[in-house]
Every structure is written in C-alpha cells, then in structure tokens.
C-alpha positions as CSV (number, residue, x, y, z in Angstrom):
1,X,0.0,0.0,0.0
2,X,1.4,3.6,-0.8
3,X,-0.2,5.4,2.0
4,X,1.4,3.9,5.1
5,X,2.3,5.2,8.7
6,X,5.8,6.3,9.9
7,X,7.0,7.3,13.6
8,X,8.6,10.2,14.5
9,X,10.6,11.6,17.3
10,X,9.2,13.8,19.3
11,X,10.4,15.8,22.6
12,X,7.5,17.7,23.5
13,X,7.7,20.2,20.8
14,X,5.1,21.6,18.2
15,X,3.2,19.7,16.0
16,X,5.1,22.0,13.2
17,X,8.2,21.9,14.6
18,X,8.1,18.3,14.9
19,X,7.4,18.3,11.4
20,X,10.3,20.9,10.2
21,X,12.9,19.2,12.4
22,X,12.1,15.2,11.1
23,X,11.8,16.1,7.5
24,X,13.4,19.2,6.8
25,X,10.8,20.8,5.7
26,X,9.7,24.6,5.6
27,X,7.1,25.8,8.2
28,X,4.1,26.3,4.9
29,X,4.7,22.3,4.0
30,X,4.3,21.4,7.7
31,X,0.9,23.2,7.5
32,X,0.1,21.7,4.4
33,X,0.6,17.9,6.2
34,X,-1.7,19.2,8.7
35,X,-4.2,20.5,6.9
36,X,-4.6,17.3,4.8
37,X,-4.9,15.3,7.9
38,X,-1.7,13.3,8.3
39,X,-0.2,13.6,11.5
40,X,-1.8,11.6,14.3
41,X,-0.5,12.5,18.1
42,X,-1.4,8.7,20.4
43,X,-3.9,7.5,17.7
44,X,-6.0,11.0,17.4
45,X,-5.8,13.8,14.4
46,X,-3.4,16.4,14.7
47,X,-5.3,20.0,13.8
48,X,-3.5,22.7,14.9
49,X,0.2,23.2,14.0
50,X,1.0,24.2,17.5
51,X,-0.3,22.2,19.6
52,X,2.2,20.4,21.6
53,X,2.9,16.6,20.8
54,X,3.4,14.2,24.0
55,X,3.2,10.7,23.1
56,X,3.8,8.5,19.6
57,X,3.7,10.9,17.2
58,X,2.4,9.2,13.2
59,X,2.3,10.7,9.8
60,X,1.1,9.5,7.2
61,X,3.3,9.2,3.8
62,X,2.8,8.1,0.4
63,X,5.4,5.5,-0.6
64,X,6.2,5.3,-3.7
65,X,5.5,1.7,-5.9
66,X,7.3,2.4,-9.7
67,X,6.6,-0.2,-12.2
68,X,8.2,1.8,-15.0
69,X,7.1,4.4,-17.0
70,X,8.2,5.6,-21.3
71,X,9.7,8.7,-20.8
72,X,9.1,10.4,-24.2
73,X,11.1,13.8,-23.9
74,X,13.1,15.3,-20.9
75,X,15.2,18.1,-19.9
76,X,16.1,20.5,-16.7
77,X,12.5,21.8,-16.4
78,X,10.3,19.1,-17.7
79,X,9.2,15.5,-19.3
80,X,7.1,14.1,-21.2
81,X,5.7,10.6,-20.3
82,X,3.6,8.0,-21.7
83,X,0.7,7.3,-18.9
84,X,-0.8,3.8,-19.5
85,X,-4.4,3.4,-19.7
86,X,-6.0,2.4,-16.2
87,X,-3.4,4.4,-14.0
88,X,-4.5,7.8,-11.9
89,X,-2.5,10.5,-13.0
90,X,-2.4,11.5,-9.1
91,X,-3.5,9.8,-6.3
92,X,-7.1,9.8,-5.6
93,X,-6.9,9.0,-1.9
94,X,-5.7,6.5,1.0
95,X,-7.1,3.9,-0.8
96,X,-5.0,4.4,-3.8
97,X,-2.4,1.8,-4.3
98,X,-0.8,3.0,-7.8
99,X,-0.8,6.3,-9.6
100,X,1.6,8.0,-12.2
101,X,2.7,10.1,-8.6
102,X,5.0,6.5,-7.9
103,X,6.8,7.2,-10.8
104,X,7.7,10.9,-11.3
105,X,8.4,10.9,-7.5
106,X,10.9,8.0,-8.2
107,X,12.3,9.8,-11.3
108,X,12.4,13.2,-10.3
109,X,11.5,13.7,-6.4
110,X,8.4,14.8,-4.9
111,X,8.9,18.8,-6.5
112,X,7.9,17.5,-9.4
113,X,3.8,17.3,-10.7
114,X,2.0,16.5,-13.7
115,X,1.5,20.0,-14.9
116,X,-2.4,18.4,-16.2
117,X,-4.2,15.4,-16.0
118,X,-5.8,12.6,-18.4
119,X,-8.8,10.7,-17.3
120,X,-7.7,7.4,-16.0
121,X,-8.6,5.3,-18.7
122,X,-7.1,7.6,-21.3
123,X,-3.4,6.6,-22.5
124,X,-0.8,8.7,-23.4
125,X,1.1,11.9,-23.4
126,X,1.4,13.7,-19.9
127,X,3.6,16.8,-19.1
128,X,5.4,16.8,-16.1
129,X,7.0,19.7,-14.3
130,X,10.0,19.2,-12.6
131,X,10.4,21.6,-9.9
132,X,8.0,24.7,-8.5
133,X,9.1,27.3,-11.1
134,X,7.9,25.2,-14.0
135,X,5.0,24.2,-12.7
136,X,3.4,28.1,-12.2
137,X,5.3,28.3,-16.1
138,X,3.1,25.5,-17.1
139,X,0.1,26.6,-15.1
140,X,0.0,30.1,-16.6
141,X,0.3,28.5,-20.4
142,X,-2.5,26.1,-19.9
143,X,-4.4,29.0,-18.0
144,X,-3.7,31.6,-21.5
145,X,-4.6,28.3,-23.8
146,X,-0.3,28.2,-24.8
147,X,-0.5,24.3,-24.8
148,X,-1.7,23.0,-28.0
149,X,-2.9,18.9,-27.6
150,X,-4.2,16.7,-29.9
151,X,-5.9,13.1,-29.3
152,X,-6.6,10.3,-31.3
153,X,-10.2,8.7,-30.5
154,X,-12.0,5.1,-32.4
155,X,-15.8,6.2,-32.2
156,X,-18.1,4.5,-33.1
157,X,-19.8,4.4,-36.7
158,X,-18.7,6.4,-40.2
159,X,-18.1,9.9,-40.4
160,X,-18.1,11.4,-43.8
161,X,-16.5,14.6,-43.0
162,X,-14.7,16.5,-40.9
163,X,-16.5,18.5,-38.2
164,X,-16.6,20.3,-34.9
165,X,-18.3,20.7,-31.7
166,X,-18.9,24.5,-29.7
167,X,-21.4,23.8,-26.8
168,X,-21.6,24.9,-23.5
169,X,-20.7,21.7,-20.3
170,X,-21.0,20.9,-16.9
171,X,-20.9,18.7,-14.2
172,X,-24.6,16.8,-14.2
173,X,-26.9,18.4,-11.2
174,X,-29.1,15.4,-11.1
175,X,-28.2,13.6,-8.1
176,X,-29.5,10.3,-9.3
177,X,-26.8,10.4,-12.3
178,X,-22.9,9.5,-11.9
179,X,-21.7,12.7,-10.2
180,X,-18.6,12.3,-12.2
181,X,-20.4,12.7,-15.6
182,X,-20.9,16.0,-17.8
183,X,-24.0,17.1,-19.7
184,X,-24.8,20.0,-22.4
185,X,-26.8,22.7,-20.6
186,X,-27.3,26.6,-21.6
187,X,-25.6,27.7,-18.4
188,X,-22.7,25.3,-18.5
189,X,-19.0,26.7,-19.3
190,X,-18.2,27.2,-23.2
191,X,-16.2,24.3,-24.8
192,X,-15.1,24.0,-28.5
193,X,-13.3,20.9,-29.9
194,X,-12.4,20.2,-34.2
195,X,-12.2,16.6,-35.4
196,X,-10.5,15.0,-38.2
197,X,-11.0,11.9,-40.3
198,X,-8.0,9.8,-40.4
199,X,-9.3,6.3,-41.2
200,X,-12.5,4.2,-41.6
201,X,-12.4,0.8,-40.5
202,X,-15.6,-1.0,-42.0
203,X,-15.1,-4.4,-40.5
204,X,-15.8,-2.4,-36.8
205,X,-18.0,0.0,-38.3
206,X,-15.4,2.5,-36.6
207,X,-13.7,5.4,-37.2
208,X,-10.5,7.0,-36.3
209,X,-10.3,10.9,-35.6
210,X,-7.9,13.6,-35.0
211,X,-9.2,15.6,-31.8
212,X,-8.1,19.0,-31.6
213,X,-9.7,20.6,-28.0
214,X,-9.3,24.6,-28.1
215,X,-10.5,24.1,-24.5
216,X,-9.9,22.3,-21.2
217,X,-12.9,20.7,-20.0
218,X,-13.8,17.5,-18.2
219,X,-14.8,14.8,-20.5
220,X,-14.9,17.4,-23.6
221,X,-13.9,15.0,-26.3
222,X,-15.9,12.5,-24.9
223,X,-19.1,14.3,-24.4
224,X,-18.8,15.9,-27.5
225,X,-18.4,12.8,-29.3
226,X,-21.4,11.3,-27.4
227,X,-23.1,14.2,-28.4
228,X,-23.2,14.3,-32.1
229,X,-23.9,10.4,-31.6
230,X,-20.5,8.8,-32.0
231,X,-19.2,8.1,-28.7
232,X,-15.8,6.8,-28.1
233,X,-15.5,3.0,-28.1
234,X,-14.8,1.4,-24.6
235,X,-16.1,5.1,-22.9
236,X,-17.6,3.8,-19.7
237,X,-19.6,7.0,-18.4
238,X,-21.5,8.6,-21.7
239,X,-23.9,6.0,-23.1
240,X,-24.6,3.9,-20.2
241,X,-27.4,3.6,-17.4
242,X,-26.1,4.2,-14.0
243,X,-26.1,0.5,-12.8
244,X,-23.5,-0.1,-15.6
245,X,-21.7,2.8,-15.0
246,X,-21.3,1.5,-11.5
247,X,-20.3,-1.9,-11.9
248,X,-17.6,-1.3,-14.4
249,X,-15.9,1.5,-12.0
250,X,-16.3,-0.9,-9.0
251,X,-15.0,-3.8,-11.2
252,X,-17.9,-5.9,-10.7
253,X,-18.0,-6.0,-14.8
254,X,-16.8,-9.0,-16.3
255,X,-14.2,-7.9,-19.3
256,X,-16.8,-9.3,-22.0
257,X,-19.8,-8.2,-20.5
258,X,-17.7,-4.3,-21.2
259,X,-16.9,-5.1,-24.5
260,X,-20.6,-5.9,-25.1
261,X,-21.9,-2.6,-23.8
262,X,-19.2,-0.3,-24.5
263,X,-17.6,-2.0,-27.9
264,X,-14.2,-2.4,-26.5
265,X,-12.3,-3.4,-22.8
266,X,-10.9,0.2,-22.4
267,X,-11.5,3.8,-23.4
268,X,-9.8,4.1,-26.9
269,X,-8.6,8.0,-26.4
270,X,-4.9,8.7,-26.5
271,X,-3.2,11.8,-25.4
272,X,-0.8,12.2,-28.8
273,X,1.2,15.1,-29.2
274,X,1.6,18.1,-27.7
275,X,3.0,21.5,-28.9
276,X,3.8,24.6,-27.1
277,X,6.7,26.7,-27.1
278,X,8.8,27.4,-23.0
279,X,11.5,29.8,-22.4
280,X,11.8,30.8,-26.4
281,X,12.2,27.2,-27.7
282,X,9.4,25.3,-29.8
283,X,8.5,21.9,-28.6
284,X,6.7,19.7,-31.0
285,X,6.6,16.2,-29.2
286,X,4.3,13.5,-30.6
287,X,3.4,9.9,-29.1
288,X,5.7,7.1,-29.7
289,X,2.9,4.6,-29.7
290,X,1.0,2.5,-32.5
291,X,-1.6,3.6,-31.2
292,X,-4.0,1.9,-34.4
293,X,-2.6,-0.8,-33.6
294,X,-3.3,-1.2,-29.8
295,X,-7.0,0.3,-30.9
296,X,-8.0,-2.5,-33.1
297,X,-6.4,-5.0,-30.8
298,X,-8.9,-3.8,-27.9
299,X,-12.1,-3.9,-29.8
C-alpha cells in the first residue's frame, strides 16, 4: 500500500516543529501535512500546528510503488511521459495503491507534478513539471490556452466529413446520475473541440479521428463525441445507465460483459502530441505509440 504510517521523534515540541525538524521541511509544508490530515498525536488527528505533541507521534506518507514508465522527452525543467491506460494521474486518496505520482516521485523527487491530468482510462502523453518554477510556467500557459494537444479517438460508426463541436458543459446536477459525468446545458461553461478523419475501419463500423480541443474541459472530447452520436469505443460513463456505470468502475464487470456494452475493454482516447513553445524554444513532441494498432487489438 502507498499510503502507510511512519514514527517520528518527538520531545515535546510543536506539532510543526516536529514536522520541520524530522523532515526538513519549511514551516508552509508542515501546514500543508496538517491540513490534509496526516499527523496523528497517540492514535487521534493532529489540527493545529501548535499544539504540543506528547506521546507517539504518526504521519502518514505516500510510498512510492514504480513499475516503469516511457519517458518520451526530458530536460532541466520538464518530461514528457507516456501514462498507460488504467493508471491515476495522481492519487485519488488513502485507498490508492498506484498512480503515475510513484513514478515521477521516483524519477524526479516529490517537487515534481503532472503539470495536467488525463482521465484514468485515457493513454498517453502527460507533461510533467520538474520543480516549482515550472510548474506556475506550465500553469499560466495552460491557464492563457499556450499548450496545444491533440488526441486520437476510435468512435463509433462512419463519419463522412470533418467536423466540430462548440457547446456549453457541466458537471450533471441530477443527483440520481454518476456525479462524475458532464451534460450539455445553456448555463454550463463554453467548450469547443475540431475533429479530423483519419481512417474508416468497415469491419468495426469504426472510425478514427484527430481531436483537436481549443478548450480544457472535463470529459470534452468525450461528451462531445457522445453528443453528435459517435461516442468513443470502450467510454464507460456517456452511453450507459447508472447501474452499468457503476459496476464497471467498482469492477464488478466482467471484461466481456464491457466489450458488449461499450464496444471495446478500455477507453480508446490517447493523449498524442503536444505542442507549445517554453523559455523561447518550440517543442513539438508526438506519441511514440501504435496507437491503431493497440486500438484495433482492444475492440
């Protein structure tokens, strides 16, 4: 398990100082530990930063578990990874056992962040900034639209032409829906998205398209998709009734019994290239995978 309980020494002190002096840490990031709830005093939550700490003093860390990650492009400021389909790109709480976090902490110490994030089940290209000063770079150019990406998506059915989608999204206010879902409402936040044809495959009835999203929504390719009635094969949220939503994200759903309701065993959207230009340098990196191939191979 990543999340796991360590002992530290103690001598009476502040809960912050007790965190500054066993980790060498400022007195902001000893806050920050507190706020999140990780220091435990005999058993019972730590709040306040100083309060005074008698007893067996516990903190709660995130150990890193690397399995080994592509790494597409690096240099002094930032990478470029390949994140697999089916891994977090940060951890979503104590439960968590893997994320991409286990392997950029492992690469690159725990400074460095994924400067955005790709839905879990979505594969590929994933920027990662190395150290604070790159990651308020990164933030402002994503912030000012400076970060051009482009997907590749297998929907379903045949698209004749090339086409786009400018509708306005947000989360879904029924409370009987997925609360993770997105919907097309009047008063939702503007998103626009261009497709491309690239291929027609008429053996899966499928096509493959170059997504180009002009902005950052959740789910925006794959609502819009699902909105002009060729959702993405494998998408296990936009399509679906709620009790098959559930049992696929709870793994209850046997890999099949997916395939039958979503037309493939994962989400068939890959992160592909990114382009952007940092500190008066053009960067033009593009996905090393087959990603056809692995498409096809998933259907």
């Amino acid at each position: 398990m990543p999340y796991t309980k360590i002992k530290l020494s103690n001598n009476g002190k502040k809960a912050f100082q007790v965190l500054m002096e066993n980790l060498k840490i400022s007195i902001n990031e000893a806050q920050k530990l507190i706020d999140k709830k990780r220091l435990f005093c005999d058993g019972n939550l730590v709040t306040q930063k100083n309060q005074i700490l008698k007893g067996i003093i516990e903190l709660i860390v995130y150990e890193n578990n690397p399995k080994g990650v592509e790494i597409v492009f690096e240099n002094e400021d930032f990478s470029v990874i390949e994140k697999p389909s089916g891994v977090l790109s940060h951890p979503n709480g104590r439960n968590c056992e893997y994320s991409l976090c286990d392997e950029i902490w492992h690469i690159w110490g725990k400074e460095a962040c994924v400067a955005h994030r790709l839905d879990k089940e979505t594969s590929g290209l994933i920027l990662v900034a190395k150290h604070k000063n790159s990651q308020i770079d990164f933030k402002t150019m994503f912030e000012k639209k400076e970060i051009q990406k482009e997907y590749l998506a297998l929907v379903q059915g045949k698209i004749n032409e090339n086409f786009s989608v400018n509708v306005r999204m947000d989360l879904v206010k029924d409370y009987d829906d997925i609360k993770t879902r997105m919907c097309i409402c009047e008063k939702g936040k503007n998103s626009f998205t261009e497709f491309e044809i690239l291929e027609f495959y008429p053996e899966f009835n499928a096509t493959l398209l170059l997504c180009k999203p002009f902005t950052g929504r959740q789910h925006q390719i794959r609502l819009h998709l699902f909105h002009v009635k060729h959702k993405i094969l494998g998408d296990p949220l936009y399509g679906l009734n709620k009790e098959q939503i559930e049992r696929i994200l709870d793994k209850k759903m046997e890999e099949k019994e997916r395939i039958e309701f979503c037309g493939a065993k994962r989400l068939l959207l890959h992160s592909y290239r990114l382009k952007f230009k940092y500190k008066n340098k053009f960067f033009d990196i593009i996905s090393k995978k087959n990603i056809k191939k692995e498409f096809l191979n998933f259907l």
